[in-house]
N, C-alpha and C positions, 0 to 999 in steps of 0.2 A: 208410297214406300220411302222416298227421299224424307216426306216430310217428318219419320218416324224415326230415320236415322240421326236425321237433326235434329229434331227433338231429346233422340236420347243423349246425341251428342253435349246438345247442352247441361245437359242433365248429371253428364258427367264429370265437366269442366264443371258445375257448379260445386258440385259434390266435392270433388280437390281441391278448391278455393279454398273452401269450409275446413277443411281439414288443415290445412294450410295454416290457415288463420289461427285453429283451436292449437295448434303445435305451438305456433310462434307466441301467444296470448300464453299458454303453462309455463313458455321458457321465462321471459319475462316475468309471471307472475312469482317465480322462485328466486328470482334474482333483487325484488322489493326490498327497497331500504331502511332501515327499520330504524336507521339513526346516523351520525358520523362520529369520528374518534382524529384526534391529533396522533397520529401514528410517530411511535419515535423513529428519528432519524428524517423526517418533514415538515415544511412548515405550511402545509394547507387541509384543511378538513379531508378526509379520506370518506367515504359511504362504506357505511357497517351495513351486511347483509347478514339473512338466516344462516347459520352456520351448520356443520354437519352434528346431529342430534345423538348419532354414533357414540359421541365421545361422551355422552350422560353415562353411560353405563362403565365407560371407563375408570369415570371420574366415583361411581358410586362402589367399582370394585378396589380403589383407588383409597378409599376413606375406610371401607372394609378393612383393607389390610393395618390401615392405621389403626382402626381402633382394636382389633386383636393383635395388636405389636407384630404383623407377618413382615419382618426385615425384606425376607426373599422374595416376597409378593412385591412390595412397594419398588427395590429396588430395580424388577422384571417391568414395571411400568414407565420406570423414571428414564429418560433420553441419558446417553452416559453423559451429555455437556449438561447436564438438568441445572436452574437455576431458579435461588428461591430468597423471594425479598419481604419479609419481613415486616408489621404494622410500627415496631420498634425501631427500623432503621438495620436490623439485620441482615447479610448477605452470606450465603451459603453458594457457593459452587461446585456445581458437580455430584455425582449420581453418590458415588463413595463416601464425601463427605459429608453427604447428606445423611446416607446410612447409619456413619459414625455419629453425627448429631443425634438423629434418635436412637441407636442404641441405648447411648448415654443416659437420652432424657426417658427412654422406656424402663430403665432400671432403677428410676428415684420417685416416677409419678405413673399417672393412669389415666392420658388424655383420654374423650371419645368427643368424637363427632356427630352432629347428626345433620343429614342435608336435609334443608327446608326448599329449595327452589334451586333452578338451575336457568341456563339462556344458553342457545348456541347462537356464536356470532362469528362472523368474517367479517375482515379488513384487508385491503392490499397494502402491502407493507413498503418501504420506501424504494425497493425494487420491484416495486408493482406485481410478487408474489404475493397469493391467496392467504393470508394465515389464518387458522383454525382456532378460535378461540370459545372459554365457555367460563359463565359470571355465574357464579354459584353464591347462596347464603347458607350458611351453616351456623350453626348451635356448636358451641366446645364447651365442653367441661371439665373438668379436673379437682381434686381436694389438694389447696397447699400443706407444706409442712407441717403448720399449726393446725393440720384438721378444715380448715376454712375452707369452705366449697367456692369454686370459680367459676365462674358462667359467663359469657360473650358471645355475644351475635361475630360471626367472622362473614365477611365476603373472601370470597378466592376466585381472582380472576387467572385463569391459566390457557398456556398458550402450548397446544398442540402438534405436534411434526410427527408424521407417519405413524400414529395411532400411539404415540409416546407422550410423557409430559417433560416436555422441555423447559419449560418458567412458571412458575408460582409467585401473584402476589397477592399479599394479607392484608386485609384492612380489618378494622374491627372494632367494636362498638363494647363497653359495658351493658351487663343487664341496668334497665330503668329503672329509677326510684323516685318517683313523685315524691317523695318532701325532701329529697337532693335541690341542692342549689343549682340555676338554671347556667353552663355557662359554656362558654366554644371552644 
C-alpha cells in the first residue's frame, strides 16, 4: 500500500513539474523578441516584442473614418495630446488641430487609404514603460488639382496609449517606374 502511495505521490509531483514548466515556457514564448529600436529619449538598443494585435482593428477603423471623411469618428480615436509628424517634415499637435487640418484638407481633395500589412510591436520606453506600438503599409491615393492621380505607398508607424492614438508617423514612398532614373 505504501508503495502505491508513493508511487502516485510521484506521479503527482511529476505532473506539476510539467505543468510548471508548460506555464513558464508560454510566458516566455510571448515575450520573444522580434527585433530592437533606439527608443527616443535612450541611448541603448531597447528589445521590441509582439505587441497587442488589439490595436489592428483600431487602426483599420481608424483609416475607415479617414477615408469616409468621419471628423467625429477619427477625432473619438485620437488621444486629446494626439501627435502627428509628417514624411514632409510636418508637425501637427493635438487632437483639434488635427481635426481642423483635415476638415480643411477634406473639403479640397478625396484622400483614401488602403491597409496592405500591419505589426504589432512593444518597446520599453525611456521609463521602462511598455509602449504599444503598430507598423502598418498602406496604399493612399488621391487626384491632384490638375486631375493627376496620386498614388504612395505610406508606412505609419503609430504609438498607442489606452486604446487611443497618440502619435502618428509617415514615411512614404512614390509609386515605382522602371524607366525613372535610379536615385536616393
Amino acid at each position: 500500500m505504501k508503495k502505491i502511495y508513493s508511487l502516485m505521490l510521484v506521479l503527482i509531483m511529476a505532473t506539476a513539474c510539467q505543468i510548471v514548466q508548460e506555464n513558464n515556457s508560454s510566458e516566455r514564448d510571448s515575450l520573444v523578441e522580434i527585433g530592437s529600436a533606439l527608443m527616443e529619449g535612450t541611448n541603448t538598443m531597447t528589445p521590441i516584442i509582439a505587441g497587442e494585435v488589439s490595436n489592428q482593428a483600431v487602426w483599420l477603423d481608424y483609416i475607415n473614418a479617414h477615408n469616409e471623411k468621419n471628423l467625429a469618428k477619427i477625432e473619438e480615436i485620437n488621444a486629446e495630446d494626439w501627435e502627428g509628424y509628417t514624411a514632409d517634415g510636418s508637425v501637427v499637435k493635438g487632437s483639434k488641430a488635427h481635426i481642423e487640418v483635415l476638415d480643411n484638407w477634406f473639403k479640397s481633395a478625396n484622400p483614401k487609404w488602403e491597409v496592405k500589412w500591419m505589426i504589432a510591436n512593444a518597446a520599453k520606453n525611456k521609463d521602462g514603460a511598455l509602449e504599444q506600438w503598430l507598423t502598418t503599409g498602406n496604399d493612399y491615393t488621391d487626384v491632384d488639382a490638375d486631375g493627376n492621380e496620386i498614388f504612395e505607398h505610406n508606412v505609419h508607424d503609430i504609438l498607442f496609449v489606452n486604446g487611443k492614438i497618440k502619435k502618428i508617423n509617415v514615411y512614404k514612398r512614390a509609386k515605382a517606374q522602371e524607366a525613372a532614373e535610379f536615385s536616393y
